[in-house]
C-alpha positions in Angstrom: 0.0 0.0 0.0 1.6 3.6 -0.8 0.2 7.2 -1.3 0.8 9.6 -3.4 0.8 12.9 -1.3 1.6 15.2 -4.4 0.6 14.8 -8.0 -1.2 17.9 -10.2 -3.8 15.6 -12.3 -5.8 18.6 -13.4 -2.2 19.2 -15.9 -2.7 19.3 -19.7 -0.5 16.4 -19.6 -2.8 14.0 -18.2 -6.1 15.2 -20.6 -6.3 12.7 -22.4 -5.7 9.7 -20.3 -6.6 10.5 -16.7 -9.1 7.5 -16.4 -5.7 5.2 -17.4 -3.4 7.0 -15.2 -5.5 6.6 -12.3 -6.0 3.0 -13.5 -2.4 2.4 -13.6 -2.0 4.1 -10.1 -4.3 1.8 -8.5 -2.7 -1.4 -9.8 0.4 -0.2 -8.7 -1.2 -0.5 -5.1 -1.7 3.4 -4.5 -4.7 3.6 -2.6 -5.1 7.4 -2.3 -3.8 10.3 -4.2 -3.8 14.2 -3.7 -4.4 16.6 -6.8 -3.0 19.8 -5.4 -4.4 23.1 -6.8 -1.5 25.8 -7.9 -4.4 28.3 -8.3 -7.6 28.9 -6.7 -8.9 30.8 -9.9 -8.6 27.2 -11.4 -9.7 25.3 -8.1 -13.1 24.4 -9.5 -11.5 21.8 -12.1 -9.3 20.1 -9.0 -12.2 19.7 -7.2 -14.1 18.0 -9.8 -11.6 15.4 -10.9 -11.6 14.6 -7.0 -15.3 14.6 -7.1 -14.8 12.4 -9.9 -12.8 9.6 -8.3 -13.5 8.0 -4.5 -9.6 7.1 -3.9 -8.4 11.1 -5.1 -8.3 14.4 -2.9 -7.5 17.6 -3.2 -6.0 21.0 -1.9 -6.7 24.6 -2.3 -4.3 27.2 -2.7 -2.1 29.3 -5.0 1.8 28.1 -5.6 4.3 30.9 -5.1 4.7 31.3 -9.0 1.3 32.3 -8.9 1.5 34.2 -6.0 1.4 37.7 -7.2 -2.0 36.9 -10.0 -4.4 36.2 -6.9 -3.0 38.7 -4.2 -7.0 38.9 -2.9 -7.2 35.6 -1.9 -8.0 35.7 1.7 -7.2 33.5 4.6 -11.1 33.5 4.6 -11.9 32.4 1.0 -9.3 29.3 1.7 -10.9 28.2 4.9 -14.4 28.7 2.4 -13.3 26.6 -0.2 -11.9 23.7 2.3 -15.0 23.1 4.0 -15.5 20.6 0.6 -15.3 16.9 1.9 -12.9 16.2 -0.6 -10.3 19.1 0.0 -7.7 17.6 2.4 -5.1 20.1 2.8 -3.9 23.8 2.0 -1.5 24.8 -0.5 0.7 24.4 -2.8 2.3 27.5 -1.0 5.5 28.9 -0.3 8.8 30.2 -1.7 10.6 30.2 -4.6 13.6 32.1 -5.5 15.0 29.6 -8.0 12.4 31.3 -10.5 11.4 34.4 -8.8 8.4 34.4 -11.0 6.7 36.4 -8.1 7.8 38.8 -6.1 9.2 37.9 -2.9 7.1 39.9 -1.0 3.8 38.8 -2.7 5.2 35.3 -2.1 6.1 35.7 1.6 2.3 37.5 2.3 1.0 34.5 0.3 2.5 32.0 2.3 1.4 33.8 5.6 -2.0 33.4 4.5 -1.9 29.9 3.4 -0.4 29.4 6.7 -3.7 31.4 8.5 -6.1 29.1 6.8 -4.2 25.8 7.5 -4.1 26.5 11.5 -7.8 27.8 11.2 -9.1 24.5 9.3 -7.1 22.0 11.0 -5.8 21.0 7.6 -2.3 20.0 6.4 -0.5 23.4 4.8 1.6 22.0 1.7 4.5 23.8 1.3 6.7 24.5 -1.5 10.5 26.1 -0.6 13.2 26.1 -3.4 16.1 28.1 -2.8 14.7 30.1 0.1 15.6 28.1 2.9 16.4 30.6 5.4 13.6 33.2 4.5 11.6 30.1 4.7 12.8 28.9 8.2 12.0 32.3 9.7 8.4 32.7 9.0 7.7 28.8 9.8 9.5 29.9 13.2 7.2 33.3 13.2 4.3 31.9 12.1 4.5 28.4 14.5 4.9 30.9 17.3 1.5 32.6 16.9 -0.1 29.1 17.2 0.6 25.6 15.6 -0.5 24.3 12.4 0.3 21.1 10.7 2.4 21.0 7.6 4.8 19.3 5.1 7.3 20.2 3.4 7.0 18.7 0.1 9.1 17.3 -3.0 12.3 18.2 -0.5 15.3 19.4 -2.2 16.5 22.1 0.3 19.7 21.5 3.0 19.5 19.6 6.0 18.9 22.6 8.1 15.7 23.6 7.0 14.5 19.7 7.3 16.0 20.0 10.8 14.0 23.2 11.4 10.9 21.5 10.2 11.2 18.6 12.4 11.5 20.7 15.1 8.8 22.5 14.6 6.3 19.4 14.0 6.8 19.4 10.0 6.7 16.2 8.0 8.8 15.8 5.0 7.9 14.5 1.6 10.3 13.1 -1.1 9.6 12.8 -5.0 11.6 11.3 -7.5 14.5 13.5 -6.9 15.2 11.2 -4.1 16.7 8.6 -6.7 18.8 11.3 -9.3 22.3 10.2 -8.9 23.5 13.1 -8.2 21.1 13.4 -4.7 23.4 11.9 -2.4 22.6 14.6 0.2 18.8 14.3 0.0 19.3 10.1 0.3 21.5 10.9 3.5 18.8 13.3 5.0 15.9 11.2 4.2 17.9 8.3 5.8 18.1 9.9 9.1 14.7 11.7 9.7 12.1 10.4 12.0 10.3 7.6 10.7 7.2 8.9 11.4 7.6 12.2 9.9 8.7 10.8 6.2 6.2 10.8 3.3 6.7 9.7 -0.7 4.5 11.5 -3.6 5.1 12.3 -7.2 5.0 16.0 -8.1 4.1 14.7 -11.1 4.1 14.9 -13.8 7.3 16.5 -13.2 10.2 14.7 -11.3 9.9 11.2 -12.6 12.1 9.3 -10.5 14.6 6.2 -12.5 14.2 4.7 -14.6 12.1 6.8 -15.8 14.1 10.1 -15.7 12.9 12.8 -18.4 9.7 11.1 -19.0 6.6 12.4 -18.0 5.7 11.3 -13.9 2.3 9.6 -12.9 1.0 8.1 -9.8 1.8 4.9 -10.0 5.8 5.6 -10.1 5.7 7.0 -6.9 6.6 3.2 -6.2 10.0 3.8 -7.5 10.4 6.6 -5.0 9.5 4.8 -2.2 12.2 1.7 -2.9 14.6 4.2 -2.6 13.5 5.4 0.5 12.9 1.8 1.8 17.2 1.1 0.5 18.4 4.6 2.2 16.6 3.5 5.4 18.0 -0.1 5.4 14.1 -1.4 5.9 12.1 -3.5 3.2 9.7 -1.9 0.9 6.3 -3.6 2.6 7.7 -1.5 5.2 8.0 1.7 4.0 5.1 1.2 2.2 3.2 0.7 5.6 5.2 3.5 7.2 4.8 6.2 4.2 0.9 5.5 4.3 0.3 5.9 7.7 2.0 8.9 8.3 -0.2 10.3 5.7 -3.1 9.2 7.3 -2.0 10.9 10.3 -1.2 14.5 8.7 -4.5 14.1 6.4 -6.6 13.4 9.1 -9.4 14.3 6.5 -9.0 11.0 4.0 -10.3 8.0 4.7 -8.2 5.2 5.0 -9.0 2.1 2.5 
């Protein structure tokens, strides 16, 4: 049994074959997956496909890309739209300076209100950090001071101190297919010595396809791949991780049923 915490099945890429890539995903044993919305102007399409599907969930919020197109979403309109059965968590939101296709401010004020709404609903904030791990490590800090919320860091690729930080501060950690890139030593070594109970596998897809599929368009059902990595950095069998993975999920998303 495995999850996949983090996929974006409302892409162009999957159009024309959702049915089969959900299909694929559930013969591949994963028993639950999360769309995650990257806009909330576009929020109505990820909540249908999750209407569409019992074993697929969703999120609301707008990825730091996007950050600066829907400055007027409120903490308030994200607690709204989560009251929906099938929306399970908040987010994607965050920081990205490897782009900067937002302005830092507009992403930090973002993030801050993402953050408002996740504490207020009870509901997992998923966050995206890519080369803003300090920036990032003070408002979690900040923000975990004015009261907790539960959150994940997902698809990590940042340095050991901001998974550190996270830890600390009652985070859980996903990995995506980055975890098996050769050249992700560093990630394998972090992701070997986190909790066990904090550690989560998804796609990002379909972005990030792990090996040996590298370069190819990411689905569901690879996030198997992922997760045998994990399972050989850990020194544990796959069953294992696989039962480890999915219950830590279950924990965070308190909101999805389990099978």
């Amino acid at each position: 049994m495995l999850v996949d915490s983090h996929c974006h099945l409302d892409f162009p890429d999957f159009e024309s074959e959702r049915d089969a890539v959900v299909e694929r995903a559930r013969a591949a044993g994963i028993v639950r997956m999360v769309t995650i919305s990257t806009r909330v102007s576009e929020f109505d399409k990820i909540r249908s496909i999750a209407e569409a599907y019992d074993d697929i969930y969703c999120s609301v919020g707008t990825h730091p890309h996007n950050a600066d197109e829907e400055p007027d979403v409120t903490t308030e309109d994200l607690v709204a739209l989560a009251a929906h059965p099938k929306v399970v968590g908040i987010g994607e939101a965050g920081l990205d300076y490897f782009y900067d296709n937002a302005s830092r401010e507009g992403q930090a004020a973002g993030l801050r209100r993402h953050i408002g709404a996740a504490r207020e609903t009870g509901l997992p904030l998923i966050i995206h950090s890519r080369d803003a791990d300090d920036d990032m490590a003070a408002i979690l800090k900040d923000e975990m001071g004015k009261g907790a919320f539960p959150a994940l860091l997902h698809c990590f690729s940042s340095g050991r101190a901001l998974a550190e930080t996270g830890i600390e501060l009652g985070l859980y950690v996903s990995f995506s297919g980055i975890l098996t890139f050769k050249k992700s030593t560093e990630i394998r070594e972090i992701a070997r010595d986190l909790p066990a109970d904090r550690l989560l596998v998804e796609t990002d897809s379909p972005y990030l396809a792990p090996m040996p599929y590298r370069g190819k368009r990411n689905e569901p059902s690879f996030v198997a791949h992922t997760a045998s990595v994990l399972a050989e950095c850990r020194g544990v069998s796959v069953e294992e991780i696989g039962e480890l993975t999915s219950d830590n999920f279950f924990r965070l998303f308190g909101k999805v049923p389990r099978p």
